[in-house]
C-alpha positions in Angstrom: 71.2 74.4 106.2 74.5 74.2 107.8 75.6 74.3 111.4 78.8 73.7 113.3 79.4 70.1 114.8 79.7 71.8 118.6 76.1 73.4 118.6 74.5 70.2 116.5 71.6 68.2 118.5 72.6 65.6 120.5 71.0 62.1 119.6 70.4 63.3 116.3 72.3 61.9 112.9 74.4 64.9 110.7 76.7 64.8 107.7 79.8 66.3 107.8 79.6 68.8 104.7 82.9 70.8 105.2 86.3 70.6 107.7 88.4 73.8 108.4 91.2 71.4 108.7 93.8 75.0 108.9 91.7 75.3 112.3 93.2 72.5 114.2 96.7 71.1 114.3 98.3 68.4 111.6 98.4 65.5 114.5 94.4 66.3 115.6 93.7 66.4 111.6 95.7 63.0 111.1 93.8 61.6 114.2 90.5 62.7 113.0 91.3 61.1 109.6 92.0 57.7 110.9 89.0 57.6 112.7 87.0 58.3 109.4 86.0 62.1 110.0 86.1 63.5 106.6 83.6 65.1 104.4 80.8 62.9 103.8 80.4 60.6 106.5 77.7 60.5 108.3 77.9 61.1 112.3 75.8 61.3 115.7 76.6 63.7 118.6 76.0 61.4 121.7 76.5 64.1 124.4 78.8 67.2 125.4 80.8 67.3 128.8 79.8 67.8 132.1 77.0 70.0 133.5 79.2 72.7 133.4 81.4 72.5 130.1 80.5 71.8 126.3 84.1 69.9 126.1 84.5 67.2 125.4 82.2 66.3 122.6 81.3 62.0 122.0 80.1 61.3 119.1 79.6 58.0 116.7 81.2 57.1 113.6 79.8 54.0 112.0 80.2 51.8 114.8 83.2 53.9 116.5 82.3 56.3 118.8 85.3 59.3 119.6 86.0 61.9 121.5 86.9 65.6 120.0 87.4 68.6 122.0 84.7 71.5 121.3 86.9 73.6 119.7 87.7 70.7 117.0 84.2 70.0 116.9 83.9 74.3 115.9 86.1 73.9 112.7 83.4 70.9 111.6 80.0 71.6 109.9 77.8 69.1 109.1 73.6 69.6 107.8 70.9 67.0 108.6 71.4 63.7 107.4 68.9 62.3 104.7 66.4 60.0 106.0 
């Protein structure tokens, strides 16, 4: 079952099964890239904005944790990751 990155639980490891990379721009898809956000890797929403906003979006990758925009996190969907 697949989701989109901006409505995944918080706290809770996903997998990144498919990027809309023709949803966000060619500098946010190079910067994603380089941070190792690709198809496959394995991630964890920490927690979403303030009390009022969804944006921005922390999250960990490997031992990095990042900061996307919702609307970056939108064009990402990721299922459960295996146990």
């Amino acid at each position: 079952m697949t989701a989109l990155l901006d409505r995944a639980p918080l706290g809770v490891a996903v997998r990144v099964t498919r990027i809309d990379w023709n949803a966000i721009s060619v500098d946010e898809g190079r910067r994603l890239r380089e941070f190792g956000l690709m198809e496959g890797c394995e991630i964890v929403p920490l927690h979403r904005g303030s009390l009022f906003s969804r944006d921005p979006l922390a999250l960990t990758i490997g031992r990095m944790k990042i900061i996307i925009r919702s609307r970056q996190a939108a064009a990402i969907e990721v299922e459960p990751a295996a146990a």
